[in-house]
Backbone as CSV, one residue per row, in Angstrom:
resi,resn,N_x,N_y,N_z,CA_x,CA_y,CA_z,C_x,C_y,C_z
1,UNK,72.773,118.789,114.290,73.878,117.927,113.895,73.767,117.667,112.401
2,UNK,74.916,117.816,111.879,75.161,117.216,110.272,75.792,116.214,109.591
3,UNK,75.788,115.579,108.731,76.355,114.531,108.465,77.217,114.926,107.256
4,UNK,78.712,114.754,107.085,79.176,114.687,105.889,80.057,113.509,105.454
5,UNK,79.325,112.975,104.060,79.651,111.954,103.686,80.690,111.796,102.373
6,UNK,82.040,111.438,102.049,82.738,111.451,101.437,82.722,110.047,100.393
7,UNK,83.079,110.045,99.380,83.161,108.809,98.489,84.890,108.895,98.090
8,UNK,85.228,107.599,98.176,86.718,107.280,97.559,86.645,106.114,96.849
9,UNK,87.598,105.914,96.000,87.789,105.140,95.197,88.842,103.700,96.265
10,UNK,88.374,102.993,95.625,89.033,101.472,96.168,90.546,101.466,96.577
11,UNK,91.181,102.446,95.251,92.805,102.349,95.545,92.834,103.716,96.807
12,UNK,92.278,104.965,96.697,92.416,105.648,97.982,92.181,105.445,99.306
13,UNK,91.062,104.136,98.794,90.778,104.029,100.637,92.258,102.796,100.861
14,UNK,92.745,101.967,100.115,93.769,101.386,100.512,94.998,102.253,100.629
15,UNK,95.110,103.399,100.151,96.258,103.868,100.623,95.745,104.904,101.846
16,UNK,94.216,105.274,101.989,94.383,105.236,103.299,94.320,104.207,104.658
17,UNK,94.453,103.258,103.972,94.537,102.206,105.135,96.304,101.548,105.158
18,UNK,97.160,102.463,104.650,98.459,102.705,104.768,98.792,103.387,105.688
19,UNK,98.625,104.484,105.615,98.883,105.763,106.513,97.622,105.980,108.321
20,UNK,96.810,105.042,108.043,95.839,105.371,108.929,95.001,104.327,109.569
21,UNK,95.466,103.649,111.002,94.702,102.561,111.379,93.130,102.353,111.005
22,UNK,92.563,103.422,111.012,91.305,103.757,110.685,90.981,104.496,110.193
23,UNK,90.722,104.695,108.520,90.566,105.805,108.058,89.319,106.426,108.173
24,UNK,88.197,105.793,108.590,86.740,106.802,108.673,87.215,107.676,109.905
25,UNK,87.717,107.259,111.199,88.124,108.044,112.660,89.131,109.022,112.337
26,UNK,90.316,108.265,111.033,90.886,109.543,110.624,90.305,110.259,109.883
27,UNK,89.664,110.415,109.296,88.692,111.447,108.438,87.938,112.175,109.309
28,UNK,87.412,111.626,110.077,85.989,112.490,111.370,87.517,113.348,112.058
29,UNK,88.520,112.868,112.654,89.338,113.756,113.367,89.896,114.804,113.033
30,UNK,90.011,114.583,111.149,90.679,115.633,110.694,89.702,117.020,110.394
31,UNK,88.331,116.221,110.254,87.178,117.315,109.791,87.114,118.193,111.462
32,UNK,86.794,117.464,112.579,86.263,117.736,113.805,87.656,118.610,114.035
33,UNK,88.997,118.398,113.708,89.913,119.137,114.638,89.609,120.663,113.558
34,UNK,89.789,120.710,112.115,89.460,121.645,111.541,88.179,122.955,112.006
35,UNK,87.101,122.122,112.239,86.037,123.133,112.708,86.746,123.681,113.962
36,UNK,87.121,122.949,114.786,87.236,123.366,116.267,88.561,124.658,115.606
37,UNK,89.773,124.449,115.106,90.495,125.589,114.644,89.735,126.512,114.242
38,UNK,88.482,126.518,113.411,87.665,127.583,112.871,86.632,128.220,113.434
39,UNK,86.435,127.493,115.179,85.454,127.467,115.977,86.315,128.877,117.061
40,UNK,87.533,128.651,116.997,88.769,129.788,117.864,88.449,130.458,117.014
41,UNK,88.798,130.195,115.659,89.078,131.579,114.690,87.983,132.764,114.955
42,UNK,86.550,132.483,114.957,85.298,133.308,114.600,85.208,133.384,116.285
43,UNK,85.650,132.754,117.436,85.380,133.817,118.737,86.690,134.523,118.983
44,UNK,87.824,134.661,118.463,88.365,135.377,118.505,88.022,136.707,117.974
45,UNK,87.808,136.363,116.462,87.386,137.958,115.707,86.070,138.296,116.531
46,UNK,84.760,137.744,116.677,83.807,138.338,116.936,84.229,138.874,118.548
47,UNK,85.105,138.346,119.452,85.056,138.839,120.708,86.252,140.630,120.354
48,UNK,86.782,140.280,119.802,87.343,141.461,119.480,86.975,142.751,118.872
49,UNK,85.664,142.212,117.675,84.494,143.311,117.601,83.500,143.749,118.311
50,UNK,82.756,142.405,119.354,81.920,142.966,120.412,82.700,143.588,121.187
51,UNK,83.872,143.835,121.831,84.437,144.604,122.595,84.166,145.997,121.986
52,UNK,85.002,146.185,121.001,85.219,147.413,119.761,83.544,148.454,119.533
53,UNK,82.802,147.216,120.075,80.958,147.907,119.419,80.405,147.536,121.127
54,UNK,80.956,147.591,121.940,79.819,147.068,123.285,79.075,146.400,123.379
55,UNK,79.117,145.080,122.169,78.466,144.105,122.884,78.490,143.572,123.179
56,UNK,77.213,142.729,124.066,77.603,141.573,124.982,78.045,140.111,124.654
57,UNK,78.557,139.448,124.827,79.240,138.601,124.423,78.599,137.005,124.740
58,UNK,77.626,136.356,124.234,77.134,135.491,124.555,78.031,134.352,125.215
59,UNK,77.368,133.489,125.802,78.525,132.606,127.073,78.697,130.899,126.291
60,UNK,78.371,131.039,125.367,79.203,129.638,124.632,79.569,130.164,123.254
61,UNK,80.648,129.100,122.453,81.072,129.153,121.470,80.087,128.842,120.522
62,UNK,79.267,128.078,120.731,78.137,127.844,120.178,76.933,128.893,119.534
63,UNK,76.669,129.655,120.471,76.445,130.847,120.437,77.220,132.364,119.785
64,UNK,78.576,131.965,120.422,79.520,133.127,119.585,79.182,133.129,118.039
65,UNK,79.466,131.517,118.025,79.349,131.264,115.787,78.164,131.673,115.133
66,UNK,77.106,131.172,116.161,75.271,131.330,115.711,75.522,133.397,115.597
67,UNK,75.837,133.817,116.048,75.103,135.611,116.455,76.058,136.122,115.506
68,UNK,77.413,135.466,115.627,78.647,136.140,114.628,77.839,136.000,112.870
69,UNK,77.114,134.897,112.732,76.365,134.721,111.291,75.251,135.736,111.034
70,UNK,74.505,135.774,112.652,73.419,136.707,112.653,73.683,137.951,112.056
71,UNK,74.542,138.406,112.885,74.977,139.624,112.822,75.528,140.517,111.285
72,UNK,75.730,139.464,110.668,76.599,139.411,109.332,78.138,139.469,109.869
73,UNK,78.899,139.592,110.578,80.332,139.639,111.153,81.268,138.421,110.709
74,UNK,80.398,137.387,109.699,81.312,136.439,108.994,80.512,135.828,108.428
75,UNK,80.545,135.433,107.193,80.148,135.359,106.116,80.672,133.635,105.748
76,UNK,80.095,132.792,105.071,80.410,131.090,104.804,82.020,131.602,103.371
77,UNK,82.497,130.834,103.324,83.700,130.570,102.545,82.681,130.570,100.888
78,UNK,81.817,130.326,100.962,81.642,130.328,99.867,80.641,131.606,99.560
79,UNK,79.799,132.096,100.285,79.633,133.387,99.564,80.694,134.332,99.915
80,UNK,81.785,134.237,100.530,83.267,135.107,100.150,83.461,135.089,98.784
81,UNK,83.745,133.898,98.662,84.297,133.711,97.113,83.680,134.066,95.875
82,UNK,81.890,134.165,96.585,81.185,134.377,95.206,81.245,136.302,95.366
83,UNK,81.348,136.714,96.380,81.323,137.908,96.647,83.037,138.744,95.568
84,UNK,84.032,137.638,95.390,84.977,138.269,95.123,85.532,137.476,93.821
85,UNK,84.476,137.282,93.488,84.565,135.987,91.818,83.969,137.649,90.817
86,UNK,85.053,137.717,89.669,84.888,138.469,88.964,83.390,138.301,88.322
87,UNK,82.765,139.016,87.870,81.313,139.268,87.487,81.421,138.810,86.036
């Protein structure tokens, strides 16, 4: 488990306490619904390459993300970027 901790300024957290009964629950929901979109994204592609290569397909998502890293079959957002950041 990880913790990510955000800092705002006095006037942002009041305008998120405009838009948002609770802005720490809205912040955790928006982070938590994001992974889970990115949690489909990487067993979609990796189930579509273990098919493509015969392999077996481990039985949680948990697992899909862990072996899809192993494997090299997806790579973090940020060594993408450093991979395609002019030299």
């Amino acid at each position: 488990m990880a913790t990510i901790t955000i800092e705002v300024t006095d006037t942002e957290l009041k305008a998120m306490e405009y838009v948002a009964a609770d802005p720490v629950e809205w912040a955790d929901n928006a982070v938590t619904n994001r992974a889970r979109i990115a949690i489909d994204e990487i067993v979609q592609m990796y189930t579509t390459r273990a098919l493509d290569e015969s392999v077996q397909i481990p039985s949680s998502r948990e697992a899909i993300v862990t072996d899809a890293y192993n494997r090299g079959w997806i790579k973090t957002a940020a060594a993408r970027n450093a991979e395609a950041a002019p030299e």
